[in-house]
TIKE-512379 format. One record per residue: residue in three letters; y, x, z of N, C-alpha, C in turn. Coordinates in nm, 2 decimals. Example, Ala and Ser with C-alpha at 12.3 -4.5 7.8 and 13.67 -1.06 7.14 Angstrom:
<nodes>
<node type="ALA" n_c2="-0.57" n_c1="1.32" n_c3="0.78" ca_c2="-0.45" ca_c1="1.23" ca_c3="0.78" c_c2="-0.33" c_c1="1.32" c_c3="0.78"/>
<node type="SER" n_c2="-0.22" n_c1="1.28" n_c3="0.71" ca_c2="-0.11" ca_c1="1.37" ca_c3="0.71" c_c2="0.00" c_c1="1.29" c_c3="0.79"/>
</nodes>
This chain:
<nodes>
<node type="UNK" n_c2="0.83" n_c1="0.12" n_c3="0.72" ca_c2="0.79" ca_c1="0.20" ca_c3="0.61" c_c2="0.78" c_c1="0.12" c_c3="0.48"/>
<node type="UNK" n_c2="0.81" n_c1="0.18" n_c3="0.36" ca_c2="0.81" ca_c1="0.08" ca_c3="0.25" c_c2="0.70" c_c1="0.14" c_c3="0.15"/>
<node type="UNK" n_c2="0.71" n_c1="0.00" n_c3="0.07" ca_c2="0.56" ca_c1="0.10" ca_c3="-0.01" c_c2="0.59" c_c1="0.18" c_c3="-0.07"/>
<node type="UNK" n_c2="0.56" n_c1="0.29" n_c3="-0.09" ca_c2="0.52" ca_c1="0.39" ca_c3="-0.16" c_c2="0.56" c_c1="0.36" c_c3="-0.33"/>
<node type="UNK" n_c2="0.66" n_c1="0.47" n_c3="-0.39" ca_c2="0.66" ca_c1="0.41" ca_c3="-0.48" c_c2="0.59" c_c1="0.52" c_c3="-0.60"/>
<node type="UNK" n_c2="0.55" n_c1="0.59" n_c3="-0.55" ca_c2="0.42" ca_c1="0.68" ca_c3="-0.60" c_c2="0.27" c_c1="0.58" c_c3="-0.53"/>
<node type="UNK" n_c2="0.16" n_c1="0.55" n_c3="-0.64" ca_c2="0.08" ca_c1="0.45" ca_c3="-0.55" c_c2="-0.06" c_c1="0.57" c_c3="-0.57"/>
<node type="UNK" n_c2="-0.02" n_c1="0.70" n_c3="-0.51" ca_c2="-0.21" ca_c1="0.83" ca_c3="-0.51" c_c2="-0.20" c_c1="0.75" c_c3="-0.39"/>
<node type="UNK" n_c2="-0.34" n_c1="0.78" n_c3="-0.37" ca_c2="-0.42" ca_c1="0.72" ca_c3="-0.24" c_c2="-0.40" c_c1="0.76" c_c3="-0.08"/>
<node type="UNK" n_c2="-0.31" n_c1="0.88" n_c3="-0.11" ca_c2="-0.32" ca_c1="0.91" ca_c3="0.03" c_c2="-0.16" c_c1="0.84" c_c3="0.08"/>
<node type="UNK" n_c2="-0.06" n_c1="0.81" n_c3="-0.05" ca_c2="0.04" ca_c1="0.73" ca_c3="0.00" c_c2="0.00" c_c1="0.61" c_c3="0.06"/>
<node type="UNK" n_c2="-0.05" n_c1="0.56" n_c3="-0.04" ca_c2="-0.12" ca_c1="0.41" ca_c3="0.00" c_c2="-0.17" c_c1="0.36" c_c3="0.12"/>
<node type="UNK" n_c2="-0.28" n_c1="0.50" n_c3="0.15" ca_c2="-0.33" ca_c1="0.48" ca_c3="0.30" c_c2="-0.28" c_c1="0.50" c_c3="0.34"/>
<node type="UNK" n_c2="-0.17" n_c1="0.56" n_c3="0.39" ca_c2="-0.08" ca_c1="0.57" ca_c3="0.49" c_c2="-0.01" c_c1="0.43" c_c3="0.54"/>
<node type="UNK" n_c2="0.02" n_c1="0.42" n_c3="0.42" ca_c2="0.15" ca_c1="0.27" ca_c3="0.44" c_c2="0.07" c_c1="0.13" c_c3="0.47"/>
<node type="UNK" n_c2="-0.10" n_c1="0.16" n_c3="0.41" ca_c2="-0.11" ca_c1="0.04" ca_c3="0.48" c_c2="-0.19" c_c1="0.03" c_c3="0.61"/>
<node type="UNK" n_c2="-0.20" n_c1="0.18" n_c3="0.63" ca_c2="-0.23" ca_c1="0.16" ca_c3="0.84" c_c2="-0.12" c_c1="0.17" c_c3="0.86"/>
<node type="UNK" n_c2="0.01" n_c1="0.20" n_c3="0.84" ca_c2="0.12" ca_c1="0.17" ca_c3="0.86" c_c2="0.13" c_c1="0.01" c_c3="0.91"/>
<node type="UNK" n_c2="0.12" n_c1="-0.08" n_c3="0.80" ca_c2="0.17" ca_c1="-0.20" ca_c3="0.84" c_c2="0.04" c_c1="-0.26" c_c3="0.89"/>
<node type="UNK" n_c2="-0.09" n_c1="-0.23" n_c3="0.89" ca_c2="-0.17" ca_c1="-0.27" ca_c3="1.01" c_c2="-0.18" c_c1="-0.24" c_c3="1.15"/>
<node type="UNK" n_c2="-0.09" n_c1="-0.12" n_c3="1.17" ca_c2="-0.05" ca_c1="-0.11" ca_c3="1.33" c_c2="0.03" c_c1="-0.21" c_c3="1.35"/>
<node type="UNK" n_c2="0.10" n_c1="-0.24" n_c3="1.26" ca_c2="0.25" ca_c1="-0.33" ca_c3="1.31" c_c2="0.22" c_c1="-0.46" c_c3="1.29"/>
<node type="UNK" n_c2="0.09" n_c1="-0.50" n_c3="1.21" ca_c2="0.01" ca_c1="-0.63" ca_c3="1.21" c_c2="0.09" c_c1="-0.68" c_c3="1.11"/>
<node type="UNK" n_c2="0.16" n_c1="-0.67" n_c3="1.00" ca_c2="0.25" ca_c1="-0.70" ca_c3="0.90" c_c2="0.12" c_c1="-0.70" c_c3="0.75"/>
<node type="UNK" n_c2="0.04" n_c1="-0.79" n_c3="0.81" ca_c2="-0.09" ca_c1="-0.78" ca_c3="0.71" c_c2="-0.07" c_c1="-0.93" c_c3="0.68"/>
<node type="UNK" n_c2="-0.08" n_c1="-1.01" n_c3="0.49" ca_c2="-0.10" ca_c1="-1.14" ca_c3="0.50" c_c2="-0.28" c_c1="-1.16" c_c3="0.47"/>
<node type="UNK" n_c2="-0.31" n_c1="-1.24" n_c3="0.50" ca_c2="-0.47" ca_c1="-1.27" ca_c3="0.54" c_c2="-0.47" c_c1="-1.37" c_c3="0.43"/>
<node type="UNK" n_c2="-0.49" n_c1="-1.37" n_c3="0.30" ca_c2="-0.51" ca_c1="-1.56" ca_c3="0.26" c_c2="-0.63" c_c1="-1.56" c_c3="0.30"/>
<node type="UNK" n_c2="-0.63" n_c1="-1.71" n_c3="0.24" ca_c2="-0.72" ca_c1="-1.76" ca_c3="0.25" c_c2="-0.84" c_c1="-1.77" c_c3="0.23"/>
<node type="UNK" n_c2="-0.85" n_c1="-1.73" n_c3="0.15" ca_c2="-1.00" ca_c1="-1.68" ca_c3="0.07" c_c2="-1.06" c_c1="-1.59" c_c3="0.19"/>
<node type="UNK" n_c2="-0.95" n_c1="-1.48" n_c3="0.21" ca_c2="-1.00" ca_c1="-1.37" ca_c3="0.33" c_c2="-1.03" c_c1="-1.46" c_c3="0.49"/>
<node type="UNK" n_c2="-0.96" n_c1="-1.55" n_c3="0.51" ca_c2="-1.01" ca_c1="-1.58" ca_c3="0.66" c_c2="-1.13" c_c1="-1.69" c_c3="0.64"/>
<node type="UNK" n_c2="-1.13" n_c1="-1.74" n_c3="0.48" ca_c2="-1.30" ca_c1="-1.80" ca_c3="0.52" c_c2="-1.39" c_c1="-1.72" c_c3="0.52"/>
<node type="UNK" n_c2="-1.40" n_c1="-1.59" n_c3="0.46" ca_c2="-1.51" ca_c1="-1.49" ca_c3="0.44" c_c2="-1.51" c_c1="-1.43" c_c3="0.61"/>
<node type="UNK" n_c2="-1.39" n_c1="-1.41" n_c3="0.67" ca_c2="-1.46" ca_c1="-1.38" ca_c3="0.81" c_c2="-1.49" c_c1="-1.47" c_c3="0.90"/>
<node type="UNK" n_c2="-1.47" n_c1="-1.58" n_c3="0.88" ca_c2="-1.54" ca_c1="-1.67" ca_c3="0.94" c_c2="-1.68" c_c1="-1.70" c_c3="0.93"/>
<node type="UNK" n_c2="-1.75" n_c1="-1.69" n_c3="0.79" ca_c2="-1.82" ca_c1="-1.66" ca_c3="0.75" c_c2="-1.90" c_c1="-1.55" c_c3="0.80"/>
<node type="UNK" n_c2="-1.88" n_c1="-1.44" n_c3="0.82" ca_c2="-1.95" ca_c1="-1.30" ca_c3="0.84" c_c2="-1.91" c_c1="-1.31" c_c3="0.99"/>
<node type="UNK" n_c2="-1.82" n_c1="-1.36" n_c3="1.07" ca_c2="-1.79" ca_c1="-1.36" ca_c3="1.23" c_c2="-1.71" c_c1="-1.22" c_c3="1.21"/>
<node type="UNK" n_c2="-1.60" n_c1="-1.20" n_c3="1.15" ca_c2="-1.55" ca_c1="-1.06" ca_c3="1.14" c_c2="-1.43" c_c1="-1.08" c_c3="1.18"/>
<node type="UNK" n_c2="-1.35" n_c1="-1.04" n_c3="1.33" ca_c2="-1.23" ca_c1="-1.12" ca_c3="1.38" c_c2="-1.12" c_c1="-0.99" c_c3="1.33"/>
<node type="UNK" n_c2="-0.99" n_c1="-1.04" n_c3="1.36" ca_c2="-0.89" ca_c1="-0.93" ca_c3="1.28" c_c2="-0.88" c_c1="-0.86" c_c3="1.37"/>
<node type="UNK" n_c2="-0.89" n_c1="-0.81" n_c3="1.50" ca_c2="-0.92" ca_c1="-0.71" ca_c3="1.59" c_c2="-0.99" c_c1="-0.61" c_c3="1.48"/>
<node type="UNK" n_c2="-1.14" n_c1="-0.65" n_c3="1.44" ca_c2="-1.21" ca_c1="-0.56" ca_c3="1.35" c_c2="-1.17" c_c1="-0.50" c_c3="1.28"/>
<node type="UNK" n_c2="-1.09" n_c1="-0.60" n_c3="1.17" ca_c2="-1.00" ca_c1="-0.55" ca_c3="1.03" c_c2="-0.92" c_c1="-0.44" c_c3="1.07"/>
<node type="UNK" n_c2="-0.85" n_c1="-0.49" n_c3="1.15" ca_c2="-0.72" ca_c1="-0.37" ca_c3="1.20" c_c2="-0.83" c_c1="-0.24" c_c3="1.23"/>
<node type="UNK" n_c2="-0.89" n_c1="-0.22" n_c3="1.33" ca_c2="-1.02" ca_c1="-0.08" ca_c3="1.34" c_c2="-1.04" c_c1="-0.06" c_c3="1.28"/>
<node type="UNK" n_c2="-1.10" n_c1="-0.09" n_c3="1.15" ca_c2="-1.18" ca_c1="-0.04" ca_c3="1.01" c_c2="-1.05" c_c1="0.01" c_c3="0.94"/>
<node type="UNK" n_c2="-0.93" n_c1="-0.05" n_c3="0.94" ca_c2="-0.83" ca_c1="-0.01" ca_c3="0.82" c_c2="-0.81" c_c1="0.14" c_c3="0.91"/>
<node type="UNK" n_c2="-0.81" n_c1="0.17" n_c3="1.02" ca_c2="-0.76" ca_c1="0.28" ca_c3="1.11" c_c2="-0.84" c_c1="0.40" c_c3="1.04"/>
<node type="UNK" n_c2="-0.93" n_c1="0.41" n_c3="1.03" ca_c2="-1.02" ca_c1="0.50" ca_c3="1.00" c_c2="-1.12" c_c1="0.50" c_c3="0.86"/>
<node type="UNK" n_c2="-1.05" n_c1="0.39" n_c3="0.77" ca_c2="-1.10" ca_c1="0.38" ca_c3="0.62" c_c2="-1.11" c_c1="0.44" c_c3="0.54"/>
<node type="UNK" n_c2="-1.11" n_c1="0.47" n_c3="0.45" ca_c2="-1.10" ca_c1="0.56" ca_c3="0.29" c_c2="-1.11" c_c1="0.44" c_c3="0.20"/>
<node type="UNK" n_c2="-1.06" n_c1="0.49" n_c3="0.10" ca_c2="-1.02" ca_c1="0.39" ca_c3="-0.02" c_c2="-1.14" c_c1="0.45" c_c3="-0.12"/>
<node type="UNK" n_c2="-1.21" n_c1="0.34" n_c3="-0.12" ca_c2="-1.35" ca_c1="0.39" ca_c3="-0.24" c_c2="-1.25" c_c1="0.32" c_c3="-0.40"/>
<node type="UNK" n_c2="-1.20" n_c1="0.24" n_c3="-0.40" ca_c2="-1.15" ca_c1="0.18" ca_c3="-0.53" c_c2="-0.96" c_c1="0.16" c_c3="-0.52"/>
<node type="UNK" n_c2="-0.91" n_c1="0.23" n_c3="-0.65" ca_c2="-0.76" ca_c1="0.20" ca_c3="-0.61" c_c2="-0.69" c_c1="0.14" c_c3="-0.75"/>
<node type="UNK" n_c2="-0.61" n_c1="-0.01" n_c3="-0.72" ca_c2="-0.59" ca_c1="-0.03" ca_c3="-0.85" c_c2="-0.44" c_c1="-0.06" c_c3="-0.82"/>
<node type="UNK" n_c2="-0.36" n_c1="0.05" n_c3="-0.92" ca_c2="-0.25" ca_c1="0.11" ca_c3="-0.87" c_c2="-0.13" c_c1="-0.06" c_c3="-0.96"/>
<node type="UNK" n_c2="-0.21" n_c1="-0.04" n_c3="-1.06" ca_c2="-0.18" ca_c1="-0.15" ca_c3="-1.18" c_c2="-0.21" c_c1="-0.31" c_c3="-1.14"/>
<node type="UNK" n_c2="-0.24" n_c1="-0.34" n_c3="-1.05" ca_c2="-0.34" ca_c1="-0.47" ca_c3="-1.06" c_c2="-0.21" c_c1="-0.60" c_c3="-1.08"/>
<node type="UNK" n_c2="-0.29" n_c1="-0.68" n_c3="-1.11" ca_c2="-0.15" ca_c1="-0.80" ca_c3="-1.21" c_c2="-0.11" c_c1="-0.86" c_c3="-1.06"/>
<node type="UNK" n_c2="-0.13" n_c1="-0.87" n_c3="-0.99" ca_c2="-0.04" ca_c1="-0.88" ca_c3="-0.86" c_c2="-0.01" c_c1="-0.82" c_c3="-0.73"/>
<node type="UNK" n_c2="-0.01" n_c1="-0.69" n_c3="-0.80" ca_c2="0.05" ca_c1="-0.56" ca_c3="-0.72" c_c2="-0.04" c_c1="-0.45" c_c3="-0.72"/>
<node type="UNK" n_c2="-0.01" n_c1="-0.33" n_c3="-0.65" ca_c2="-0.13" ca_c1="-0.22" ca_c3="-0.62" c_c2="-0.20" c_c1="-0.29" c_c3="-0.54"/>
<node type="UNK" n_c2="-0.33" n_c1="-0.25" n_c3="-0.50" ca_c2="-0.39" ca_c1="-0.30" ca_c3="-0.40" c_c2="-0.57" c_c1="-0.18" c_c3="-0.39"/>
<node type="UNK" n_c2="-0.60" n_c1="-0.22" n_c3="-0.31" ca_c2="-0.73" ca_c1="-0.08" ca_c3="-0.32" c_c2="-0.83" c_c1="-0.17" c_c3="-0.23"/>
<node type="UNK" n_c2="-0.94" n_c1="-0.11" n_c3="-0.28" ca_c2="-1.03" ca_c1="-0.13" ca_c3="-0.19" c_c2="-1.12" c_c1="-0.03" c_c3="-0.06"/>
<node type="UNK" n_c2="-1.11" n_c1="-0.08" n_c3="0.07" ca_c2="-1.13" ca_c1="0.03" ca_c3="0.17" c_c2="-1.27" c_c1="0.02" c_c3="0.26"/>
<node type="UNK" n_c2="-1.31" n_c1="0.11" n_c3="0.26" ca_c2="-1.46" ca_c1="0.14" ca_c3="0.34" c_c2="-1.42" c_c1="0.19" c_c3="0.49"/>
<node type="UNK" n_c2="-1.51" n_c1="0.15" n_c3="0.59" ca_c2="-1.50" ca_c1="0.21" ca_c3="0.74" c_c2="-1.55" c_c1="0.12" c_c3="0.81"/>
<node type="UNK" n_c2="-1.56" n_c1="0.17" n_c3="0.94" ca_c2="-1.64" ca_c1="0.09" ca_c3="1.05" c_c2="-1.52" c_c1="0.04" c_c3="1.16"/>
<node type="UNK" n_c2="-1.58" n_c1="0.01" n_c3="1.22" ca_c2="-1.53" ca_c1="-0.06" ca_c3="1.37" c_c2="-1.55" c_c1="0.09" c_c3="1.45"/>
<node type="UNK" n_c2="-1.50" n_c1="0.04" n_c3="1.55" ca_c2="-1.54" ca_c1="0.16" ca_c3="1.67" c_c2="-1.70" c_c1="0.13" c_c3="1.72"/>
<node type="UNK" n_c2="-1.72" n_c1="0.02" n_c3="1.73" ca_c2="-1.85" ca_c1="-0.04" ca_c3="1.79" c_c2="-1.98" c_c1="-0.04" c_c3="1.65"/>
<node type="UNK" n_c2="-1.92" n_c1="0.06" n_c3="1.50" ca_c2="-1.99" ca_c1="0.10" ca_c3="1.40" c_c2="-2.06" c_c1="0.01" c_c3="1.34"/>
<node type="UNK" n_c2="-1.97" n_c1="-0.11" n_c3="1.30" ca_c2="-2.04" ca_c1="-0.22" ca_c3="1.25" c_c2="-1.92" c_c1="-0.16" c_c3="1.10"/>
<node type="UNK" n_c2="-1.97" n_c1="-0.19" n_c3="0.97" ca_c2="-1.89" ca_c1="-0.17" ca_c3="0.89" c_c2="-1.86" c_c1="-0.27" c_c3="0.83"/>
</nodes>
């Protein structure tokens, strides 16, 4: 699936549980010290992106679209 080249939110979510099923997610760095930090393993990440909503979407952002997403685990940790 490619991104979306319309970036409304429900394209967006799509494409990026899209490439979270297929684990085609890059993690920097910044991101795997914060779960190291909080003990949040990418098992979790992938569950939360499953069932998320996008509270923030920045369609413009200076190094691509990118959104911000709310949701829990299955085990309802958020």
């Amino acid at each position: 699936m490619n991104e979306p080249e319309s970036i409304d939110e429900p394209s967006m979510l799509a494409y990026i549980r899209h490439q979270a099923v297929g684990e085609a997610l890059r993690v920097t760095l910044h991101v795997q010290k914060e779960m190291v930090a909080r003990s949040i393993s990418l098992d979790e990440i992938l569950e939360t992106i499953a069932g998320a909503d996008i509270l923030e979407n920045y369609p413009e952002h200076q190094r691509g679209a990118c959104c911000l997403l709310q949701g829990k685990t299955v085990a309802d940790r958020h």
